[in-house]
KEROPA-695001 format. One record per residue (C-alpha): residue in one letter; x, y, z; residue number from 1. Coordinates in nm, 2 decimals, padded with zeros to 4 digits. Each point is the difference from the previous one (the first is absolute). Layout:
pt aa A | east X | north Y | up Z | i NUM
...
This chain:
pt aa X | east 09.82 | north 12.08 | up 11.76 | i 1
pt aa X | east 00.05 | north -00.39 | up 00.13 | i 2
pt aa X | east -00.26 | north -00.27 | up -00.11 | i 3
pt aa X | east -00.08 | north -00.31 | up 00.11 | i 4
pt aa X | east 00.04 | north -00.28 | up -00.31 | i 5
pt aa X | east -00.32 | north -00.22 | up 00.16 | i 6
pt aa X | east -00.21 | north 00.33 | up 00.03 | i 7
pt aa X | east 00.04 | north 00.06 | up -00.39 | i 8
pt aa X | east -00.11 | north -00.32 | up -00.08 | i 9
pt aa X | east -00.36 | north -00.03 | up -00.17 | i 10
pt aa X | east 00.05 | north 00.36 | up -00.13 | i 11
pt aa X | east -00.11 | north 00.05 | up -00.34 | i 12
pt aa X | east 00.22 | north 00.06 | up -00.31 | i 13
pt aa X | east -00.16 | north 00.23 | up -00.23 | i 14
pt aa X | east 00.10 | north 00.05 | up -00.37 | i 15
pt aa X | east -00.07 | north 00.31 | up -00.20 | i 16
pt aa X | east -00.28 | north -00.19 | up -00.16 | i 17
pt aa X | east -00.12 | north -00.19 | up 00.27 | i 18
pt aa X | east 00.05 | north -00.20 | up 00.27 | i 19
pt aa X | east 00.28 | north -00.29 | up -00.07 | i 20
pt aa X | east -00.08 | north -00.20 | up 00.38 | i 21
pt aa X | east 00.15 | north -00.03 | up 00.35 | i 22
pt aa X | east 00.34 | north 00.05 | up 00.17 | i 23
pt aa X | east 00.06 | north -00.42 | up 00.14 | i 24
pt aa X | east 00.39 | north 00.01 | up 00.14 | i 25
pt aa X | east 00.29 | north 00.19 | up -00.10 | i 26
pt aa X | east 00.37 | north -00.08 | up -00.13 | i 27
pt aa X | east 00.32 | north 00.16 | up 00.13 | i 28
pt aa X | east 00.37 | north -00.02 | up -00.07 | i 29
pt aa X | east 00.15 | north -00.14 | up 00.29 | i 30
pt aa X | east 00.36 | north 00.18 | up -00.05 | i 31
pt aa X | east -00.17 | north 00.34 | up -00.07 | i 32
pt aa X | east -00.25 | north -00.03 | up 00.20 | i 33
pt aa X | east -00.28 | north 00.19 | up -00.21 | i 34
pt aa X | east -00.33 | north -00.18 | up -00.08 | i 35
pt aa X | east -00.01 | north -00.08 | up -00.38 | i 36
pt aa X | east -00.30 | north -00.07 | up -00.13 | i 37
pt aa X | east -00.34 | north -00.06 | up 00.11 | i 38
pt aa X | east -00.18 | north -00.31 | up -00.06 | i 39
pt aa X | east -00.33 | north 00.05 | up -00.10 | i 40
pt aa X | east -00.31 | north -00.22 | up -00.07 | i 41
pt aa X | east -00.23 | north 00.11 | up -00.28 | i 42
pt aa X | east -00.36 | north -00.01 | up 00.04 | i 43
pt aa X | east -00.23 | north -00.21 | up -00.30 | i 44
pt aa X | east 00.12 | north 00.23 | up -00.29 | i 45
pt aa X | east 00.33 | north -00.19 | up 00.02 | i 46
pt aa X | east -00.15 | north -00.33 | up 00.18 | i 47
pt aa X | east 00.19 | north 00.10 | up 00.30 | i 48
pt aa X | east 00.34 | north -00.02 | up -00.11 | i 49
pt aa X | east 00.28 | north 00.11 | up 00.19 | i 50
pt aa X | east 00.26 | north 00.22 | up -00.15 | i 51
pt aa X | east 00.26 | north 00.24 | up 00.10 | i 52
pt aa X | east 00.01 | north 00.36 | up 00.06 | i 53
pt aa X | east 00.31 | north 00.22 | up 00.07 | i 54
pt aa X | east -00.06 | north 00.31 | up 00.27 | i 55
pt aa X | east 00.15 | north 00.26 | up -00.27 | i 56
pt aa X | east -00.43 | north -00.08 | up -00.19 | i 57
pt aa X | east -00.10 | north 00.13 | up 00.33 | i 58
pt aa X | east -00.13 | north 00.36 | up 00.02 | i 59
pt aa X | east -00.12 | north 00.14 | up 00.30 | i 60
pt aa X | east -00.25 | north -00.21 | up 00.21 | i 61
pt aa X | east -00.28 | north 00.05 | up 00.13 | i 62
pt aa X | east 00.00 | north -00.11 | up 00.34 | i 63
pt aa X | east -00.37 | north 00.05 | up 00.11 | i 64
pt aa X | east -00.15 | north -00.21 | up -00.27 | i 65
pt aa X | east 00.35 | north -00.25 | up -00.02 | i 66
pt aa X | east 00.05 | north 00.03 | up -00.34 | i 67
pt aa X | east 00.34 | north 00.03 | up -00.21 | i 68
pt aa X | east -00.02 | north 00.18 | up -00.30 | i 69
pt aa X | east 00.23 | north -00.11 | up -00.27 | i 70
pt aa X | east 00.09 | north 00.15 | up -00.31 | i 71
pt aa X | east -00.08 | north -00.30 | up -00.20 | i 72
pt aa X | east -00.32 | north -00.08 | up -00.21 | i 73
pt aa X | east -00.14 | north -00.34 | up -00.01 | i 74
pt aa X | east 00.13 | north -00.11 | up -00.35 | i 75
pt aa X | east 00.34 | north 00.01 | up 00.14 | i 76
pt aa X | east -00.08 | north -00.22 | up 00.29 | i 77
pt aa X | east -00.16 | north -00.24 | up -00.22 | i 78
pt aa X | east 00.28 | north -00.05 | up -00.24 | i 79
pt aa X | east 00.28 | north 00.01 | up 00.32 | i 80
pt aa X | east 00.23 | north -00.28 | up 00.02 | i 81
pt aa X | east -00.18 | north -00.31 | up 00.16 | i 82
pt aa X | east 00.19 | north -00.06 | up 00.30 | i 83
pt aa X | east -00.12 | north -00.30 | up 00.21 | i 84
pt aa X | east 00.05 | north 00.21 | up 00.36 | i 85
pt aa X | east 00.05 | north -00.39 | up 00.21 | i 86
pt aa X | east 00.30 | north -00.04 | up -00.16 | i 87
pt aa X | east 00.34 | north 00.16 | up 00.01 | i 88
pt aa X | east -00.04 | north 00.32 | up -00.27 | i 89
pt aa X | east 00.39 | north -00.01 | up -00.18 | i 90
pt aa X | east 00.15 | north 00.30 | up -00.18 | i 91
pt aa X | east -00.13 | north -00.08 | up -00.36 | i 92
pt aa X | east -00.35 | north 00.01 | up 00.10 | i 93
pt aa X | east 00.13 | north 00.34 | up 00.19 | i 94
pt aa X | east 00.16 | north 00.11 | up -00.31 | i 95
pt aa X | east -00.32 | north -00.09 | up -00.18 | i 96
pt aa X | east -00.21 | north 00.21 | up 00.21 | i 97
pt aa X | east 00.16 | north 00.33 | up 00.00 | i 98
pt aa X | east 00.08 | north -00.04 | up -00.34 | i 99
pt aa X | east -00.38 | north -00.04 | up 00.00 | i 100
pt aa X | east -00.08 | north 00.30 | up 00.20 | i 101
pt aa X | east 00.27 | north 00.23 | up -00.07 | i 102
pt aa X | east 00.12 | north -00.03 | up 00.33 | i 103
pt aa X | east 00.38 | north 00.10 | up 00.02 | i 104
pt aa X | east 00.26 | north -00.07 | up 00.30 | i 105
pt aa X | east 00.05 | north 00.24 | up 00.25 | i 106
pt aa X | east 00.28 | north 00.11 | up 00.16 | i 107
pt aa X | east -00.05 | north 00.16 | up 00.38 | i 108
pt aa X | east 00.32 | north 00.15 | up 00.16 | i 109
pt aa X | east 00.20 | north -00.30 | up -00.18 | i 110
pt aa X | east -00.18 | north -00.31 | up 00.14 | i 111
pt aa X | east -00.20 | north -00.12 | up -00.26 | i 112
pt aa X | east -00.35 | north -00.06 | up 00.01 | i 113
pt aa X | east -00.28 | north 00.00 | up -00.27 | i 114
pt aa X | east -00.24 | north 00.26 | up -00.11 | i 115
pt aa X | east -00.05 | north 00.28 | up -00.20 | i 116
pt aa X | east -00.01 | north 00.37 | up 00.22 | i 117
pt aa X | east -00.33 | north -00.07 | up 00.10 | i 118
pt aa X | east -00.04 | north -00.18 | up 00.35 | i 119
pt aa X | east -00.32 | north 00.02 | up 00.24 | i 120
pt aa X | east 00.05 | north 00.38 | up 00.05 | i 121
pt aa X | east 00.12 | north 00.10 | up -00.33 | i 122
pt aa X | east 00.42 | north -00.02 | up 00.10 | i 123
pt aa X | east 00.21 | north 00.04 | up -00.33 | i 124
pt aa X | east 00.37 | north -00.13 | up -00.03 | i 125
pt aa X | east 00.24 | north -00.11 | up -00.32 | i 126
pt aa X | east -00.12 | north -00.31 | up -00.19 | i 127
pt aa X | east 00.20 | north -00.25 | up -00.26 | i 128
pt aa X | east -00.14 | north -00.27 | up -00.22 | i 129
pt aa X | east -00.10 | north -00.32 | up 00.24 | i 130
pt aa X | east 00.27 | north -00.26 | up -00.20 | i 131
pt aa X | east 00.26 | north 00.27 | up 00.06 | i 132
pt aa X | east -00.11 | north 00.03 | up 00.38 | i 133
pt aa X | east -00.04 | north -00.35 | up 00.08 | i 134
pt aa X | east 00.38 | north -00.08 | up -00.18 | i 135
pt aa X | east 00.15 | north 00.34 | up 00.17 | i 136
pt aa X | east -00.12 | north -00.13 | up 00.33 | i 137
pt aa X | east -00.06 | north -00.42 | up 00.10 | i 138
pt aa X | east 00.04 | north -00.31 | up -00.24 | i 139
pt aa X | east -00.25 | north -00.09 | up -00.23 | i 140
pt aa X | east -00.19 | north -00.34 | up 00.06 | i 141
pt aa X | east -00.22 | north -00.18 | up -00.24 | i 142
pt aa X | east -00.12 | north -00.22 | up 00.34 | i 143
pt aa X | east -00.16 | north 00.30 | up 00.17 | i 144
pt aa X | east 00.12 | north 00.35 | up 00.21 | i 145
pt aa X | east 00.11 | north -00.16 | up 00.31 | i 146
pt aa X | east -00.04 | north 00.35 | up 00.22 | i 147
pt aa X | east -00.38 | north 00.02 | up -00.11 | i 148
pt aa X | east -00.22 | north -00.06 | up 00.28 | i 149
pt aa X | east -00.28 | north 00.05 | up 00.10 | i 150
pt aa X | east -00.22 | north 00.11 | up 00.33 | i 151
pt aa X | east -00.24 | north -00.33 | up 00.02 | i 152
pt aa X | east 00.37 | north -00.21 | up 00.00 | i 153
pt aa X | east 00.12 | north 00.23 | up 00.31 | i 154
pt aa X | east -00.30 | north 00.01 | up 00.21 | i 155
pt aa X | east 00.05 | north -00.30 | up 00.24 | i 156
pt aa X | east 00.41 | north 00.00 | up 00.00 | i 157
pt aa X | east 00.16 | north -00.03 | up 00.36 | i 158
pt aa X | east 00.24 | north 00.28 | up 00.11 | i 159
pt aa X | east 00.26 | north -00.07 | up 00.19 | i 160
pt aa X | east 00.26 | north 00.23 | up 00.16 | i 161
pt aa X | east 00.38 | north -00.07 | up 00.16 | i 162
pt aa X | east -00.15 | north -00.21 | up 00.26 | i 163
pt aa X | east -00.30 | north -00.11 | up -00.12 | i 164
pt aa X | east -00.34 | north -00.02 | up -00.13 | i 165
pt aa X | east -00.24 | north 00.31 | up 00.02 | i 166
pt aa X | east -00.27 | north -00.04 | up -00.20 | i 167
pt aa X | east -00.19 | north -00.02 | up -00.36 | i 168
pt aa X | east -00.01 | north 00.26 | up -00.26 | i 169
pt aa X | east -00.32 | north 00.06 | up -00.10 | i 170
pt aa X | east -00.01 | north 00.34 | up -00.26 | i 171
pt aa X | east 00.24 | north 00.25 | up -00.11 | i 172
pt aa X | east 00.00 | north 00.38 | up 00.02 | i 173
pt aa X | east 00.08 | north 00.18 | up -00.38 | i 174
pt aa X | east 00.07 | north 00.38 | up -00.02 | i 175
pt aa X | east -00.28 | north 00.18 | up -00.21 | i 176
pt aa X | east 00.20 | north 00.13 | up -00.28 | i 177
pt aa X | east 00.28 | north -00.28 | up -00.05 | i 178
pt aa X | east -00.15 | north -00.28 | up 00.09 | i 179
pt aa X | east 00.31 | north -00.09 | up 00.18 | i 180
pt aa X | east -00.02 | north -00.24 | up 00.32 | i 181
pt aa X | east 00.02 | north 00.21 | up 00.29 | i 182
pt aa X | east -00.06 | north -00.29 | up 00.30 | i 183
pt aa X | east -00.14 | north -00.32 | up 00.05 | i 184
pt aa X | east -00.29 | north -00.07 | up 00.20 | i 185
pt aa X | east 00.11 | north -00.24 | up 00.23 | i 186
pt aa X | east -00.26 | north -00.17 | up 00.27 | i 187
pt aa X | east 00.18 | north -00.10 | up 00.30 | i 188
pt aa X | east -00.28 | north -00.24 | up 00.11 | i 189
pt aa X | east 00.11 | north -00.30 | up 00.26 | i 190
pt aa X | east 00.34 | north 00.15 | up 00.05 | i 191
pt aa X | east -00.09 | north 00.33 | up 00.08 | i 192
pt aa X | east -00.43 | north 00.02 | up 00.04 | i 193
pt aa X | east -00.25 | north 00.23 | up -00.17 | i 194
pt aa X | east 00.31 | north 00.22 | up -00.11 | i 195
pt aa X | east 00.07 | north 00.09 | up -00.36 | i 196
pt aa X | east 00.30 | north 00.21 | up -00.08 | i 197
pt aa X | east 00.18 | north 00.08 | up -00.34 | i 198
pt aa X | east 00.40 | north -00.02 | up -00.14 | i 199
pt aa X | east 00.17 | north 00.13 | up -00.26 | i 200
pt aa X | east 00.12 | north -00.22 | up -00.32 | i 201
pt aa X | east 00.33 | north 00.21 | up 00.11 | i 202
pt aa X | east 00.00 | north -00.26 | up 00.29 | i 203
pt aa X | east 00.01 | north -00.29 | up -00.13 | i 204
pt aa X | east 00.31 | north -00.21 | up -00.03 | i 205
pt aa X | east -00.13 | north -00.32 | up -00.22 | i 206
pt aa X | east -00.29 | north -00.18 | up -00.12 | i 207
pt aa X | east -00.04 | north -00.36 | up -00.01 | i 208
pt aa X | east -00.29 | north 00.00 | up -00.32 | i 209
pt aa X | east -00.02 | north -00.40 | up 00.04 | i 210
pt aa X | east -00.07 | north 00.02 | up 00.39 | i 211
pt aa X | east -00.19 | north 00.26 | up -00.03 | i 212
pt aa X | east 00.18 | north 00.18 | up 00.28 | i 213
pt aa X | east 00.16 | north 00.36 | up 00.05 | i 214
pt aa X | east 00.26 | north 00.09 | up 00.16 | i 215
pt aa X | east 00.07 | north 00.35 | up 00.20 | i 216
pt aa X | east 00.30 | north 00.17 | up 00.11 | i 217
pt aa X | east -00.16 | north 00.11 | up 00.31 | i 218
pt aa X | east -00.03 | north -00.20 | up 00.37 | i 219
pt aa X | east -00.34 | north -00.11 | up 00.14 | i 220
pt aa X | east 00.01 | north 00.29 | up 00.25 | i 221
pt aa X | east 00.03 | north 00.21 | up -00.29 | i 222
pt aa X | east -00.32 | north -00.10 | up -00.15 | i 223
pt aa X | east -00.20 | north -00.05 | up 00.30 | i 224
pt aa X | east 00.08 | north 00.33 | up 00.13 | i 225
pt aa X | east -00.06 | north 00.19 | up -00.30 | i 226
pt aa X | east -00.27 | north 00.20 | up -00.04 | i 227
pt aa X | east -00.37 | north -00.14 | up -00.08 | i 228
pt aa X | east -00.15 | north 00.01 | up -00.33 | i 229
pt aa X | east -00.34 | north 00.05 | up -00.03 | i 230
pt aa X | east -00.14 | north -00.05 | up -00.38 | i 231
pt aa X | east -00.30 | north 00.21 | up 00.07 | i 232
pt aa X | east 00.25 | north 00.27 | up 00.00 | i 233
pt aa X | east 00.14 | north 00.12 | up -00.27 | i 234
pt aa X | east 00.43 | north 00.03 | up 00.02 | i 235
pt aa X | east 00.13 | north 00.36 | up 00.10 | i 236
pt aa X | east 00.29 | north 00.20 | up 00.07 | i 237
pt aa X | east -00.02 | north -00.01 | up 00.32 | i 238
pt aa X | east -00.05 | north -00.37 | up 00.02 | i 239
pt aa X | east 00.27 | north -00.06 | up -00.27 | i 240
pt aa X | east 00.26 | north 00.25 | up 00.22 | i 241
pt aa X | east -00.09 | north -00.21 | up 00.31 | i 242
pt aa X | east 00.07 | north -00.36 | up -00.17 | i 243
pt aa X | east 00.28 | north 00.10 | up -00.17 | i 244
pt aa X | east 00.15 | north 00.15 | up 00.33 | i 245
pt aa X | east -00.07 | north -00.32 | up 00.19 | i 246
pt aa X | east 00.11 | north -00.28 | up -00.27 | i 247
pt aa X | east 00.36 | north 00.28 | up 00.01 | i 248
pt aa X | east 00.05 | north -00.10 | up 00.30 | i 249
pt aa X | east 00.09 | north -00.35 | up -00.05 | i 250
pt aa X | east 00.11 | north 00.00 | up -00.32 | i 251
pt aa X | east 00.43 | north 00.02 | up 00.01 | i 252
């Protein structure tokens, strides 16, 4: 099942003991496209502290009430790395954290990504030890992880295609189990009124991080034509076999 990033925002993280606080933004990878951890502000018990969770302490939600169980007590939260969420978070103070957690990298179909088996649905694939994970796959840097993001940075960016502008992205569409970035939520505003539509990471051909601009491999008629999105609705087959038949059409 597809959800929206915004619409999980506010939901409640709840610890085996307790409740730790509230889901604030999220991180994701920007070469895997997966969301990584979820930044979360505590409530008085840890005078609102923000700290970082990974999706693999997630257990099966409970969508009525909005919370997240995680399989994590308090204690451990309280004694996690203090990692000052405003600033870039670099791979010691990653290191640090899974040491701190047990957390080991994962491996998914040989692009790697981190968590242990245990994603929003419960999905299980091979794990290795986060040092050997991070070396096996990208540089280390002291200075920070340079394809961490997160969704409060994106939300505003300008997407252009081929031939120009087409709108803003304003939230991003995660599979249920993987946490992988399906689409972007992209509002098409003055260029293309009261229409919101969505594209695949797959599409896009660069992004300009200091401009805060994206790039697509796809024409304005391509977007404007494509079919509506409507985020009162949750993403279907259906939906996803028409969209994927349309943005075919003009991809060579």
């Amino acid at each position: 099942m597809r959800h929206n990033l915004k619409s999980l925002i506010g939901f409640q993280i709840g610890a085996t003991d307790g409740d730790i606080g509230k889901v604030e933004d999220f991180y994701f990878d920007d070469q895997t496209w997966t969301v990584r951890y979820l930044v979360v502000k505590t409530g008085g018990w840890l005078s609102g502290r923000e700290v970082l969770i990974s999706p693999i302490a997630v257990q099966q939600p409970n969508w009525n009430e909005k919370i997240f169980p995680a399989n994590l007590t308090k204690e451990q939260v309280k004694h996690s790395p203090d990692i000052d969420t405003e600033k870039p978070v670099n791979r010691q103070q990653e290191t640090e954290l899974y040491n701190h957690y047990s957390w080991p990298y994962e491996v998914d179909g040989g692009a790697g990504f981190y968590g242990s088996g245990m994603g929003m649905m419960g999905m299980t694939s091979p794990a290795i030890p986060f040092e050997e994970g991070v070396a096996a796959n990208e540089d280390h840097s002291e200075s920070g992880n340079p394809h961490l993001r997160s969704l409060d940075e994106l939300k505003g960016y300008t997407l252009h295609a081929l031939d120009g502008k087409i709108g803003e992205l304003e939230d991003i569409i995660v599979d249920g189990e993987s946490w992988q970035i399906k689409y972007l939520v992209v509002d098409t505003g003055n260029w293309f009124p009261g229409k919101k539509v969505i594209i695949s990471p797959q599409q896009i051909k660069n992004i300009d991080w200091a401009e805060s601009e994206v790039v697509v491999n796809l024409t304005e008629e391509a977007v404007k034509e494509s079919p509506e999105y409507d985020p009162e609705v949750p993403v279907h087959e259906i939906y996803e076999t028409s969209l994927n038949n349309h943005y075919g059409r003009f991809i060579k």
